[in-house]
PASEBA-1860 file (N, C-alpha, C; in nm, 3 decimals):
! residues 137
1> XXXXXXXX> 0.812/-1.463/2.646/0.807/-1.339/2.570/0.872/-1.361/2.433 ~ 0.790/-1.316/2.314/0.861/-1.335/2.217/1.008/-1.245/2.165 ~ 1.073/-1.287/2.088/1.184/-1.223/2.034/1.159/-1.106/1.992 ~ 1.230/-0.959/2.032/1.192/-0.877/1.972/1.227/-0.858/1.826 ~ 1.119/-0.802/1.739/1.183/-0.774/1.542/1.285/-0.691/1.565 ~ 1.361/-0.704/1.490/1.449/-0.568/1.476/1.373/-0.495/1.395 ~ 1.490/-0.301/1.448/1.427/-0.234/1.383/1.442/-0.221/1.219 ~ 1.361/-0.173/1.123/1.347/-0.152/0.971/1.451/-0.045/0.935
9> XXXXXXXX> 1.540/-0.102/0.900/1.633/0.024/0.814/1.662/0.024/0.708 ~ 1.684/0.144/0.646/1.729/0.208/0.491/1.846/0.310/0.517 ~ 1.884/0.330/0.399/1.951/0.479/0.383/1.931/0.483/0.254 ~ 1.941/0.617/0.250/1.947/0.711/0.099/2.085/0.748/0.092 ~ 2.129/0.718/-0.025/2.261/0.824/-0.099/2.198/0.897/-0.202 ~ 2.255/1.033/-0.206/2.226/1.143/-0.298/2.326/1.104/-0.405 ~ 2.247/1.126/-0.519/2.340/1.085/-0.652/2.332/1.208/-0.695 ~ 2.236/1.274/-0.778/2.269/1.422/-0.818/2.086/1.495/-0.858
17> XXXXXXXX> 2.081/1.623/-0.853/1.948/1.632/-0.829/1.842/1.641/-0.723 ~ 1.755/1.587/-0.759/1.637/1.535/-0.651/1.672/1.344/-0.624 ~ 1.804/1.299/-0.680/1.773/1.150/-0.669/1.878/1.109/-0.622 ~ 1.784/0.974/-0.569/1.873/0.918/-0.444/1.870/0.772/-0.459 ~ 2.015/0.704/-0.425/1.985/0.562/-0.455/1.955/0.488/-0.281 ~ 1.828/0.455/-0.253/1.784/0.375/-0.164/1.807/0.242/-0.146 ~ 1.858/0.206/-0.022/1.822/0.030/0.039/1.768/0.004/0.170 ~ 1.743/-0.135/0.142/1.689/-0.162/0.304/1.720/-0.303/0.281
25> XXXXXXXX> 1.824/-0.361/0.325/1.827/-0.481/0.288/1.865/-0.532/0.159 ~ 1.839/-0.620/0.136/1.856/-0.649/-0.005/1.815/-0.598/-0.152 ~ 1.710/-0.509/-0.081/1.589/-0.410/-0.189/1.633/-0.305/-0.216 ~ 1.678/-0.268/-0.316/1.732/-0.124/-0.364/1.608/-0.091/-0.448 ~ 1.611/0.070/-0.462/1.525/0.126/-0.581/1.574/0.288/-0.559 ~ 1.591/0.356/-0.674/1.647/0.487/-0.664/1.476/0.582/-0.637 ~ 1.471/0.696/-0.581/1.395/0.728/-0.555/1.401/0.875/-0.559 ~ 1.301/0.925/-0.640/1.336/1.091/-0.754/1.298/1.169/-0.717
33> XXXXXXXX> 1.267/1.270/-0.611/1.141/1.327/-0.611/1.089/1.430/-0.721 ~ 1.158/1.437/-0.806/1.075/1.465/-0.901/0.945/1.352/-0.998 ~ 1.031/1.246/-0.961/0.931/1.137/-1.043/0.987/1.112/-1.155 ~ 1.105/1.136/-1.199/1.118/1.091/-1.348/1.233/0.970/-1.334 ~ 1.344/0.968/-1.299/1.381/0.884/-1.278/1.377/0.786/-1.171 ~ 1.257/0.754/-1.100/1.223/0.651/-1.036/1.082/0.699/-0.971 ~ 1.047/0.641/-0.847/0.907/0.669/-0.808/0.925/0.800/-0.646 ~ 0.871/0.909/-0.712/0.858/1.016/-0.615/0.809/0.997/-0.438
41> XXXXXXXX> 0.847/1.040/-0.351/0.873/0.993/-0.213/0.672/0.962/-0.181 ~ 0.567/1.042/-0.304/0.456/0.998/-0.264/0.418/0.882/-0.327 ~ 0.479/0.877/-0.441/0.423/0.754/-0.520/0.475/0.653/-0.454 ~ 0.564/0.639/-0.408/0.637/0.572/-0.283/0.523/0.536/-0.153 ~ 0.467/0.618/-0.089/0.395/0.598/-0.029/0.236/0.515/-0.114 ~ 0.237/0.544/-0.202/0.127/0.495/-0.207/0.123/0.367/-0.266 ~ 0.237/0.313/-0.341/0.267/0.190/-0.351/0.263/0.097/-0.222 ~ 0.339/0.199/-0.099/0.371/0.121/0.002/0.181/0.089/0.116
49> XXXXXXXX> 0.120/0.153/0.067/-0.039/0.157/0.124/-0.081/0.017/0.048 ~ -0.111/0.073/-0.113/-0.186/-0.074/-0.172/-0.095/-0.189/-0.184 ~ 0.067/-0.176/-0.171/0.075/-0.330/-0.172/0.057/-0.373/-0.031 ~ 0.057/-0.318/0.070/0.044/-0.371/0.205/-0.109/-0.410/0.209 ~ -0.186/-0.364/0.173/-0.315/-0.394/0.200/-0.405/-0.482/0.075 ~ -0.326/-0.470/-0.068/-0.303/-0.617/-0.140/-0.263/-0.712/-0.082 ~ -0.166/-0.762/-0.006/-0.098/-0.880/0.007/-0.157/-0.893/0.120 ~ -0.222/-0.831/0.229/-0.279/-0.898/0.323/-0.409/-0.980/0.311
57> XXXXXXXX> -0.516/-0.877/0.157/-0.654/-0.961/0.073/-0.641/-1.088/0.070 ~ -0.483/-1.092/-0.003/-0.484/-1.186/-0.113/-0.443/-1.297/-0.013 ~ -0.357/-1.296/0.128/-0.368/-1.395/0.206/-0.464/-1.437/0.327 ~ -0.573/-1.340/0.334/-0.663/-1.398/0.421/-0.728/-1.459/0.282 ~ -0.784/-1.421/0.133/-0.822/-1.475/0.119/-0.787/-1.655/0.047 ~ -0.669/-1.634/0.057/-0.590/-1.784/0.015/-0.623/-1.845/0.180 ~ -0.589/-1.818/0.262/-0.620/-1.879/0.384/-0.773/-1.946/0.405 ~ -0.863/-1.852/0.376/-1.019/-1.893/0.349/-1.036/-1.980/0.271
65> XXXXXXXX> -0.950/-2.053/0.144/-0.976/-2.096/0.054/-1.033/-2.086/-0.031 ~ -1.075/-1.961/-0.050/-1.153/-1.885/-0.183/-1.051/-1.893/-0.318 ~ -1.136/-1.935/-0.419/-1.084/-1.937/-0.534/-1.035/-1.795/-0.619 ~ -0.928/-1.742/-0.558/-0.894/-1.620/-0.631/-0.783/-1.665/-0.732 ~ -0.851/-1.589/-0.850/-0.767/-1.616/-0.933/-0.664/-1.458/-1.010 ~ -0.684/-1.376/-0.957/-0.601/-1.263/-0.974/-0.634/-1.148/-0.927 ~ -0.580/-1.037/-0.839/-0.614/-0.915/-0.802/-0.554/-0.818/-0.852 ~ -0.598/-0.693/-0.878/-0.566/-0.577/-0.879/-0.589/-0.463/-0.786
73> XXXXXXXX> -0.476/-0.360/-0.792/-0.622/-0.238/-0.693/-0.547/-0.140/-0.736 ~ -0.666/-0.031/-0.764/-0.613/0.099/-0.794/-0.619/0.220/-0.700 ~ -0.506/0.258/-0.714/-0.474/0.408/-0.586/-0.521/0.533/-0.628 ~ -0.632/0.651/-0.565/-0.630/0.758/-0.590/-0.601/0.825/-0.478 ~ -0.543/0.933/-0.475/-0.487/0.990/-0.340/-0.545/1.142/-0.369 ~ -0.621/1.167/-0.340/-0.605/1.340/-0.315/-0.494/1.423/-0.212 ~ -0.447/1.522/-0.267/-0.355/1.608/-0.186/-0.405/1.744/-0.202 ~ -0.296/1.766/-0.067/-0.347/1.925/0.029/-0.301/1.991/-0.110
81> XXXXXXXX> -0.348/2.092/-0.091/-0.327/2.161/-0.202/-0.159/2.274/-0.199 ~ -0.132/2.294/-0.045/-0.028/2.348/-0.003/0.050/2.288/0.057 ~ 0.175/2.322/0.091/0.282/2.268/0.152/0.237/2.228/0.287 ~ 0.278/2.157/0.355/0.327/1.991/0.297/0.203/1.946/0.192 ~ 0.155/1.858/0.133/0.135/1.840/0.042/0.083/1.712/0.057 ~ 0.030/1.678/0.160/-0.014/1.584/0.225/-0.129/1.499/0.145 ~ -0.148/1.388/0.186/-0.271/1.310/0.132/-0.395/1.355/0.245 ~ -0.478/1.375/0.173/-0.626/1.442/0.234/-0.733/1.285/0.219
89> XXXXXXXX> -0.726/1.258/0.100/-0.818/1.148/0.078/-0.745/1.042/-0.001 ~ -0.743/0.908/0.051/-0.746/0.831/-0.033/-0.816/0.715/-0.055 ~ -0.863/0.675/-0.203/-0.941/0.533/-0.243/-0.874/0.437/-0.298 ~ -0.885/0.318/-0.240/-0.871/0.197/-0.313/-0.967/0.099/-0.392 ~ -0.986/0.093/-0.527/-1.084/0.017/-0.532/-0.979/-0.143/-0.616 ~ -1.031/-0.237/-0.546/-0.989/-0.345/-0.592/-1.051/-0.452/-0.672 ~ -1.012/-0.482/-0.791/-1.028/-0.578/-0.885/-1.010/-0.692/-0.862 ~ -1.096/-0.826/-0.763/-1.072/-0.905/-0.775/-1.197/-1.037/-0.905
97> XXXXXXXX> -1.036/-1.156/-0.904/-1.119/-1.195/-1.013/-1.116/-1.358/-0.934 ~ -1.183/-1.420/-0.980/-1.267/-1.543/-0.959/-1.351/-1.603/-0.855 ~ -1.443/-1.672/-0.838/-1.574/-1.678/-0.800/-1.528/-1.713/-0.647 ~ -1.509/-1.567/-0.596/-1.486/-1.484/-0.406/-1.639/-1.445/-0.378 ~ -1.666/-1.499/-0.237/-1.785/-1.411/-0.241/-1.801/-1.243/-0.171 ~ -1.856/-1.170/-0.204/-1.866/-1.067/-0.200/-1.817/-1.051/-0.003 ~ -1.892/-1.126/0.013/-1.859/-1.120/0.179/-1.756/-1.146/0.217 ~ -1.645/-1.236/0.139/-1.528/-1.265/0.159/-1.407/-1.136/0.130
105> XXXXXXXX> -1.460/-1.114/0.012/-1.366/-0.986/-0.018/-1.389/-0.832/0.090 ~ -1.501/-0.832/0.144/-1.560/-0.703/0.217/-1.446/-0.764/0.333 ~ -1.456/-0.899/0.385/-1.421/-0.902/0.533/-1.228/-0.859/0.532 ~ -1.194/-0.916/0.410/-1.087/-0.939/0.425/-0.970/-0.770/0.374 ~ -1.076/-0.696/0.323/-1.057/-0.557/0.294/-1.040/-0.520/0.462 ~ -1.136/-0.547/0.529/-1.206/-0.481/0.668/-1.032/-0.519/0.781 ~ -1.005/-0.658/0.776/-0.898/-0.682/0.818/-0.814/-0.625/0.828 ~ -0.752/-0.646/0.682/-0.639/-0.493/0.623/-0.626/-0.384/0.735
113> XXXXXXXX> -0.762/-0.321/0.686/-0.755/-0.198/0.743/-0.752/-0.160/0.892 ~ -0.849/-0.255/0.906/-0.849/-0.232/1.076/-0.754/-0.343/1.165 ~ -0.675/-0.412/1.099/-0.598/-0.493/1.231/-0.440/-0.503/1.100 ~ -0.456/-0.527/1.030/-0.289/-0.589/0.954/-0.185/-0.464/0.896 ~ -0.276/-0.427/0.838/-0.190/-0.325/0.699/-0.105/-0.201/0.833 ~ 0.037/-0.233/0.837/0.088/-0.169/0.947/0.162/-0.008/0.889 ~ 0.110/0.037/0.721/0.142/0.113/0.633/0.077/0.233/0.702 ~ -0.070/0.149/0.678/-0.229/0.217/0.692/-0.210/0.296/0.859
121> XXXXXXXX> -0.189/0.214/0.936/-0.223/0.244/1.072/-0.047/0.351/1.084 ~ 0.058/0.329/1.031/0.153/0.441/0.995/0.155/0.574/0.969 ~ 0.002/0.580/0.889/-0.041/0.732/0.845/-0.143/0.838/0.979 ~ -0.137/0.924/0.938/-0.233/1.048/1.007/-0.364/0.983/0.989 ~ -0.464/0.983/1.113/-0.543/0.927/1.127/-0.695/1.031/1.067 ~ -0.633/1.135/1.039/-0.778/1.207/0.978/-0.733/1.238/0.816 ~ -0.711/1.121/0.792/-0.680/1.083/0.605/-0.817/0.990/0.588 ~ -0.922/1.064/0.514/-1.006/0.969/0.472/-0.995/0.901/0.379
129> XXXXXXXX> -1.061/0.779/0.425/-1.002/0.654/0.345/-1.105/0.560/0.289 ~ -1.134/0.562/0.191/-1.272/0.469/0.138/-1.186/0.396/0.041 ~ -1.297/0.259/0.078/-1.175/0.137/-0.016/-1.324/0.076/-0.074 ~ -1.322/0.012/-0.194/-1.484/-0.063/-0.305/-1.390/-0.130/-0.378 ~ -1.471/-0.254/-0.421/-1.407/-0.386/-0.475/-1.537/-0.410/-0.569 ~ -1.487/-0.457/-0.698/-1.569/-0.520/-0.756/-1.489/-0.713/-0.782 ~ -1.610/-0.790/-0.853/-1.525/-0.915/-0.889/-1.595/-0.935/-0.983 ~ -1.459/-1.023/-1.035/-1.498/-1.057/-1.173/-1.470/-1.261/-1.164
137> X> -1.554/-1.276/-1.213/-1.547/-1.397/-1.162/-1.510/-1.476/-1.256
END
């Protein structure tokens, strides 16, 4: 049987306001919910969606040996319109650049979503979610 992970911890300290200085480890970042002095508890989330499901692309597709030579991806999130304030829809479309083939980037999106990105599978399951990639080669 393998070793169990430990569990993921943080804490917040309240500094003054809506802001709070966060850690988890070695990773600090203050966190605003207003958004001005650092990134708001959604923008937070949604960083924490596309980089999880960036860094999983970008290593199945280094694993494949596809010649990637840089990614991007951009987040749109729709929200409830009322409290809570929830994400209703969100898209990712990702910018990858050098000569990937289209099938490579579809599979390794598909991965993400359905077996790795442990962000993704974290959220409410009736959040629609459409993800499109173009490349630039």
């Amino acid at each position: 049987m393998a070793d169990a992970t430990p569990p993921l911890t943080a804490e917040l300290l309240w500094s003054d306001g809506l802001r709070f200085g966060a850690t988890s480890g070695p990773a600090a970042v203050v966190v605003d919910g207003d958004g001005a002095a650092g990134p708001s508890p959604m923008q937070l989330a949604a960083f924490a969606l596309a980089g999880c499901m960036t860094a999983d692309v970008v290593s199945i597709l280094e694993k494949g040996r596809h010649p990637l030579t840089g990614l991007r991806v951009a987040f749109s999130g729709e929200r409830a319109p009322e409290p809570p304030r929830r994400f209703l829809r969100i898209m990712l479309h990702f910018h990858v650049s050098g000569a990937v083939p289209g099938e490579a980037v579809e599979r390794a999106i598909a991965l993400s979503r359905e077996k790795y990105c442990s962000v993704w599978h974290s959220m409410r399951p009736d959040i629609a979610f459409v993800t499109s990639f173009d490349i630039h080669p």
